[in-house]
N, C-alpha and C positions, 0 to 999 in steps of 0.2 A: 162663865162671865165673871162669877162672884173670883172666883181661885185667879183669873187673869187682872182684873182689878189690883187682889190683893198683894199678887204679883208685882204689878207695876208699883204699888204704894210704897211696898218695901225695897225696890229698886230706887225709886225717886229720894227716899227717906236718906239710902244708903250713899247718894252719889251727892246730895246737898253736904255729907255731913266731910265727904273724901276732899271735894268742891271747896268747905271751906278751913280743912287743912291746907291744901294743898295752895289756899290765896294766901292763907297766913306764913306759910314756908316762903314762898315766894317772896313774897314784900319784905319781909323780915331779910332774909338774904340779900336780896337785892338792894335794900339798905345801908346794910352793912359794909357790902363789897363798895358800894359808889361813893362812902362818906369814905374810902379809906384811898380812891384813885384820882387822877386828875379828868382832866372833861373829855382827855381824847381817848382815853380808855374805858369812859363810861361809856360813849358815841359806842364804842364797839358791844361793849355789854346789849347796850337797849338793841341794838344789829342782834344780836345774838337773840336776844328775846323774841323780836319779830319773827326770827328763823326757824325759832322751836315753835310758835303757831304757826308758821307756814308749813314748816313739814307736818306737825300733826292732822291740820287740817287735812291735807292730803291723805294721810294714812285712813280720816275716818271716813272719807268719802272714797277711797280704795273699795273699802271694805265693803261698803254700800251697792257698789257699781259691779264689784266681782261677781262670776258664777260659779256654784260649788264643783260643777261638771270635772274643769280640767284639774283641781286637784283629788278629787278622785282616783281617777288614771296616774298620777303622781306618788298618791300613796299606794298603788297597785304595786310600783314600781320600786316602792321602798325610797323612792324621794323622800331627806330629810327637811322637816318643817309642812309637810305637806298634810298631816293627819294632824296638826294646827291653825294650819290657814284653812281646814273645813270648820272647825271649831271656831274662826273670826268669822267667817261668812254666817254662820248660824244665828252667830249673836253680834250680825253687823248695826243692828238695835242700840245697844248699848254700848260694843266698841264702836261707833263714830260718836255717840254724845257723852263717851267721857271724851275721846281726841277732840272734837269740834267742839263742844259747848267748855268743857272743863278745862281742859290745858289750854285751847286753844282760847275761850273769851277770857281766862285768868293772865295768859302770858299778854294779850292783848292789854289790861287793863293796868297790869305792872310794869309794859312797857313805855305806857303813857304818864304815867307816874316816874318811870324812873326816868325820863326824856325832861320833865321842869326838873329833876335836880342837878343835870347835867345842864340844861341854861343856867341854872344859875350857880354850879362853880366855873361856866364859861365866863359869866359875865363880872364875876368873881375876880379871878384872874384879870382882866383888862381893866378891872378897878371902874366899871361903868354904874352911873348910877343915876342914869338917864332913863324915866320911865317908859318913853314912846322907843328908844334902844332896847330895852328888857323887854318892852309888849314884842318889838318886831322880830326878836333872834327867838322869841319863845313862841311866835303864830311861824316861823318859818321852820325849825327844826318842829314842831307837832306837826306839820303839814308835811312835813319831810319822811317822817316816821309814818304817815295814817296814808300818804303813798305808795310806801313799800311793802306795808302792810298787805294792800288791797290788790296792787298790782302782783305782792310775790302770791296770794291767796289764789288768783285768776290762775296764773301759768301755774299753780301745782294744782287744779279743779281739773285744768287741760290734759295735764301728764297724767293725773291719780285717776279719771276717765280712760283713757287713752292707753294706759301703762297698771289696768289695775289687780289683773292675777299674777303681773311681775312686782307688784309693791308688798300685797298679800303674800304672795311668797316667805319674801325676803322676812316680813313681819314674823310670820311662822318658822321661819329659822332660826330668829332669835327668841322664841319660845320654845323650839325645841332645844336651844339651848341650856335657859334655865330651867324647864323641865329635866332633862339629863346632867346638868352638872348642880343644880341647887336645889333640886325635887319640887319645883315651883310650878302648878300646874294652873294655867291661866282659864280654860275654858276646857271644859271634862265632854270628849268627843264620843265616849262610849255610850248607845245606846241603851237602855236597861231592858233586860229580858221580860218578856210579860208571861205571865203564869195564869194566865186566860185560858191558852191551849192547852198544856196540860192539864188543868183541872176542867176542862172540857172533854178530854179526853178518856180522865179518869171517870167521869159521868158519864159517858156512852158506855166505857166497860161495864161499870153496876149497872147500866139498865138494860144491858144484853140479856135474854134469855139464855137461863140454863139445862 
């Protein structure tokens, strides 16, 4: 209980700290790129932003929903990516809440941020500077964003349920890839030998009569 705690403590420590690099890259960029385009290419941006929480989402509830069973038999097979997606499912724990809590409530919150700066080089451009005008294009594109949000979140819950030792797969392919071309090893699927039996064994020999 104490080792599992302390487990979790230094997991929790570790994924706050990835958590708030990973807002700060965000926002930073995302800044940067939107002060430098006009509104319809920002519209695509914050699109874009919704899309990388949609699919993450999905990927961490994948992992949640899969069973280790059929890749198994996959890496019987010598299936590539396969002795990686047993390495997702093990620690479908921690891969769904960096995919769902981390990327996904970070892009979620970036996205909503970068959606007021895109009303207002909308309403920029149209040279409007009419308050109950900027309240209405700014409750209508947030409402516009926090729907597609929610409704793209439903249909990948459906698919990444429905579709989830083929999403895991896929995952694990691209880990076998940086695994074998960049030595980047995501989750260590080898089990470590215990030396219990042996030195249990060498104890029954000494205590064999001679």
């Amino acid at each position: 209980m104490k080792y599992s705690f302390r487990h979790s403590m230094k997991w929790s420590i570790f994924i706050s700290a990835v958590t708030f690099v990973l807002a700060a890259v965000f926002s930073v960029s995302s800044t940067i790129i939107l002060e430098g385009v006009a509104w319809g290419m920002g519209m695509l941006i914050v699109l874009g932003l919704v899309m990388i929480g949609i699919v993450f989402d999905m990927m961490g509830l994948a992992s949640a929903a899969a069973n280790e069973t059929p890749f198994h038999a996959m890496a019987s097979e010598k299936v590539k990516g396969a002795k990686q997606a047993i390495g997702i499912v093990r620690n479908a724990d921690r891969f769904s809440n960096f995919c769902n809590d981390v990327v996904g409530d970070v892009s979620g919150i970036i996205s909503g941020a970068a959606s007021a700066m895109v009303v207002l080089k909308l309403l920029t451009s149209l040279n409007a500077e009419q308050s109950a005008l900027y309240t209405t294009v700014s409750v209508v594109f947030s409402a516009l964003v926090s729907a597609l949000t929610v409704g793209g979140k439903a249909l990948g819950k459906s698919l990444a349920i429905r579709n989830a030792t083929q999403i895991v797969l896929i995952i694990g392919k691209f880990f076998y890839f940086l695994e074998h071309r960049f030595g980047i090893r995501i989750f260590n699927t080898v089990k470590k030998k215990s030396n219990n039996g042996k030195r249990g064994n060498k104890r029954a020999r000494a205590n064999q009569p001679t």
